[in-house]
C-alpha positions in Angstrom: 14.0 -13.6 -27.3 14.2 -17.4 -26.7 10.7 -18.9 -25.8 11.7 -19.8 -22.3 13.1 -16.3 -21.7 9.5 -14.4 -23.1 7.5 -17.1 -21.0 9.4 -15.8 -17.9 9.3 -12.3 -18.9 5.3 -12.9 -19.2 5.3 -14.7 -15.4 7.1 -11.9 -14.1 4.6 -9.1 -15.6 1.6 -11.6 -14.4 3.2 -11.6 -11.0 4.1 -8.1 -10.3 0.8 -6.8 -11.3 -1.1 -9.2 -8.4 1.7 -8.4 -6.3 1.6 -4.6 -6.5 -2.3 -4.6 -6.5 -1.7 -6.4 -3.1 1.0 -4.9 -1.4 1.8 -1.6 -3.2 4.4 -0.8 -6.0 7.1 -1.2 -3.2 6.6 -4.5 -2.3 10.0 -6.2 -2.8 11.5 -7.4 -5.6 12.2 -11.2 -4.0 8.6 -11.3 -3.7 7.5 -11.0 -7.3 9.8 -13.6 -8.5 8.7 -16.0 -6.0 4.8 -15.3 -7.2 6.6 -16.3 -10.9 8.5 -19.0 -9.9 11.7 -17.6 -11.3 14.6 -16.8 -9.5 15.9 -13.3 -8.4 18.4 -12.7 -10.8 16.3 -13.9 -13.6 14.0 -11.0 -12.7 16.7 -8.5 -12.5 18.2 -9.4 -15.8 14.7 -8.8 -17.2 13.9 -5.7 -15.0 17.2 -4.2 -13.7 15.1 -1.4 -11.7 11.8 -1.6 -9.6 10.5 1.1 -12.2 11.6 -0.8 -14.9 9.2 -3.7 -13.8 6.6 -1.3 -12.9 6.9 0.5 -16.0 6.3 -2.9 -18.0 3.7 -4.5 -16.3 1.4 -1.7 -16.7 2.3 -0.4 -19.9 -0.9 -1.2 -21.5 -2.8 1.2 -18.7 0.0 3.6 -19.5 -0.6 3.5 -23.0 -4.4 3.7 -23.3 -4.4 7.0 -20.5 -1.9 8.4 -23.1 -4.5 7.6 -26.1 -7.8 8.6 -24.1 -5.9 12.1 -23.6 -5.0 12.0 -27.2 -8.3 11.4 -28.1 -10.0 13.6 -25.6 -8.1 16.8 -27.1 -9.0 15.6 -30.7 -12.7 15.7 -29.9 -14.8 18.2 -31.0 -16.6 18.2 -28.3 -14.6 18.9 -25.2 -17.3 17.8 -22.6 -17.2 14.3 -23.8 -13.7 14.1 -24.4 -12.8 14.9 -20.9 -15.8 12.6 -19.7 -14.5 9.9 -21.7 -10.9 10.6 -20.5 -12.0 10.1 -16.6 -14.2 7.2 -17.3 -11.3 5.2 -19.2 -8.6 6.1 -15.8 -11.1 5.3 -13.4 -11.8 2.2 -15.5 -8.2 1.3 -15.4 -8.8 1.8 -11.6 -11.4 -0.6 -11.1 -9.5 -3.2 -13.3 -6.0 -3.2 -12.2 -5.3 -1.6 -8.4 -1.8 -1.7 -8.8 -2.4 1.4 -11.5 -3.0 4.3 -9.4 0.6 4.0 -8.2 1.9 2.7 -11.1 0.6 5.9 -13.3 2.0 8.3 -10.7 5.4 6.4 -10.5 5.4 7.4 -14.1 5.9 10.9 -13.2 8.5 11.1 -11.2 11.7 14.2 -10.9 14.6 11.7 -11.8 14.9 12.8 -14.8 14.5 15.4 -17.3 12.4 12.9 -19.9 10.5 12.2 -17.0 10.1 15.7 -15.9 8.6 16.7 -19.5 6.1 13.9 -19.5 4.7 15.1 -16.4 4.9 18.7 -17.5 3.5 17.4 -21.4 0.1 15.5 -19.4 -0.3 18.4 -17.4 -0.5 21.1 -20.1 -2.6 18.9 -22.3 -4.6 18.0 -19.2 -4.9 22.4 -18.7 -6.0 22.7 -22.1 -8.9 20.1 -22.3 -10.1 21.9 -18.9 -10.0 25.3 -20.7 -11.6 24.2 -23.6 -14.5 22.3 -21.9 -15.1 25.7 -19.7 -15.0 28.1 -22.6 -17.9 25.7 -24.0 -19.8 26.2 -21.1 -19.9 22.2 -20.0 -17.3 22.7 -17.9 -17.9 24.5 -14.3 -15.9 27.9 -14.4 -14.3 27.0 -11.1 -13.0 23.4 -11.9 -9.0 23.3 -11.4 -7.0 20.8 -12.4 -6.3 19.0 -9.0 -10.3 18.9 -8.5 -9.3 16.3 -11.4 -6.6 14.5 -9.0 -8.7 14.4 -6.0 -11.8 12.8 -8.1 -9.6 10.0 -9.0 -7.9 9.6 -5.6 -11.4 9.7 -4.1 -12.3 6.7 -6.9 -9.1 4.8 -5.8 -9.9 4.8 -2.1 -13.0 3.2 -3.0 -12.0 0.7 -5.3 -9.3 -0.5 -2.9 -12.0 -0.9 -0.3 -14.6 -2.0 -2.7 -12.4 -3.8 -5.4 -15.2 -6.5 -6.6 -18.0 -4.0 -6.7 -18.3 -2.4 -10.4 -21.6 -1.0 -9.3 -20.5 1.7 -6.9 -17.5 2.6 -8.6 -19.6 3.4 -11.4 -22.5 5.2 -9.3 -19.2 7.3 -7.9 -18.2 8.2 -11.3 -21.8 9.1 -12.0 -21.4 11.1 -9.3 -18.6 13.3 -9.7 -19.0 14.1 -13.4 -22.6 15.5 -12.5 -20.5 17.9 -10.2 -18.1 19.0 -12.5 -20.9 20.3 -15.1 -21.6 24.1 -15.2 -25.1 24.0 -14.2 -23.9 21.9 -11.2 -22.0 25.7 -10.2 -24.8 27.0 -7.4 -22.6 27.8 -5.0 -18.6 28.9 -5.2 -16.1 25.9 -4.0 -13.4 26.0 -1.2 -10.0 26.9 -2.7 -8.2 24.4 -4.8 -5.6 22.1 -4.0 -2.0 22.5 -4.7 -2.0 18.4 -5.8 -0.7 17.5 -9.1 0.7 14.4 -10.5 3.8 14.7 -8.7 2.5 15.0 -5.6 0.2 12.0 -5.1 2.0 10.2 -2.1 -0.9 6.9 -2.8 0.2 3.1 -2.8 -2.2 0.7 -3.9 -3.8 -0.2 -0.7 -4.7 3.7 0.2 -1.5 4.4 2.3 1.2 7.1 2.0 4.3 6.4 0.2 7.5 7.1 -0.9 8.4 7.3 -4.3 9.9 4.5 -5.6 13.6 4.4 -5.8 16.0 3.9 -8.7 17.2 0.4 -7.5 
């Protein structure tokens, strides 16, 4: 790649991750290349698909939630890996607020790659929650979508909080107290239905679509 062509490639990514924290992963294309002072076409011979773009500019987010789940099964201890694992996503959360969408966008039905990444993150996700209960850290009637609502809860108040670090951690604090076993006095509502697929959330807390192929 020519050194123009990688330092409009980097103005894009740049771009679309301030413009997707703003407006939401479906902001439109036109919009992005004007924040990178490129033209349209530039971007879509870069980035032929909005998922494409999305896909690259957070890759790195991508990336490290794959390795903190990696990391978090390989763990001996099965408390702190899953600890670990939601302190690095909400993490991610605090830093970028175009992630939240951008890591569900990851998982969509298109395709049938796509389809086993979702279904390889939710197994893995299944079996660091099994092993964390059978060691007794883990309260016996945490689900998996307990896990999705935890970090929808810590998106909604990073979007409306984005510059305070303090309550995002306090919140985080918070939640991981609840999940431990001895936190278990009293049995819980009945789970959610959520899973990866089904988180509807743009980056500024309202309901979306998932983003299309074009």
């Amino acid at each position: 790649m020519r050194a123009d062509a990688r330092r409009n490639r980097g103005r894009i990514l740049v771009a679309a991750r301030a413009v997707f924290a703003e407006h939401g992963i479906d902001a439109p294309m036109a919009t992005v290349a004007r924040r990178a002072g490129v033209g349209v076409a530039t971007l879509y011979r870069r980035f032929p698909t909005r998922d494409a773009l999305v896909r690259a500019a957070f890759a790195h987010q991508m990336e490290t939630c794959a390795r903190a789940l990696t990391d978090a099964l390989a763990d001996p201890d099965p408390w702190r890996g899953f600890q670990r694992l939601f302190e690095t996503v909400c993490e991610l959360q605090r830093e970028e607020r175009g992630f939240p969408a951008a890591f569900v966008a990851a998982f969509p039905d298109s395709t049938a790659e796509h389809a086993q990444a979702r279904e390889r993150t939710e197994r893995d996700l299944m079996t660091l929650v099994r092993r964390a209960q059978a060691a007794g850290a883990l309260r016996a009637d945490f689900h998996p979508s307990d896990l999705v609502v935890a970090l929808l809860s810590h998106c909604g108040l990073v979007t409306a909080l984005p510059h305070d670090g303090a309550a995002s951690r306090r919140l985080v604090a918070y939640l991981l107290q609840s999940f431990r076993a001895e936190a278990a006095h009293r049995p819980l509502p009945p789970p959610s239905a959520l899973s990866l697929r089904d988180v509807p959330i743009a980056a500024d807390g309202s309901q979306r679509q998932r983003p299309s192929r074009a």
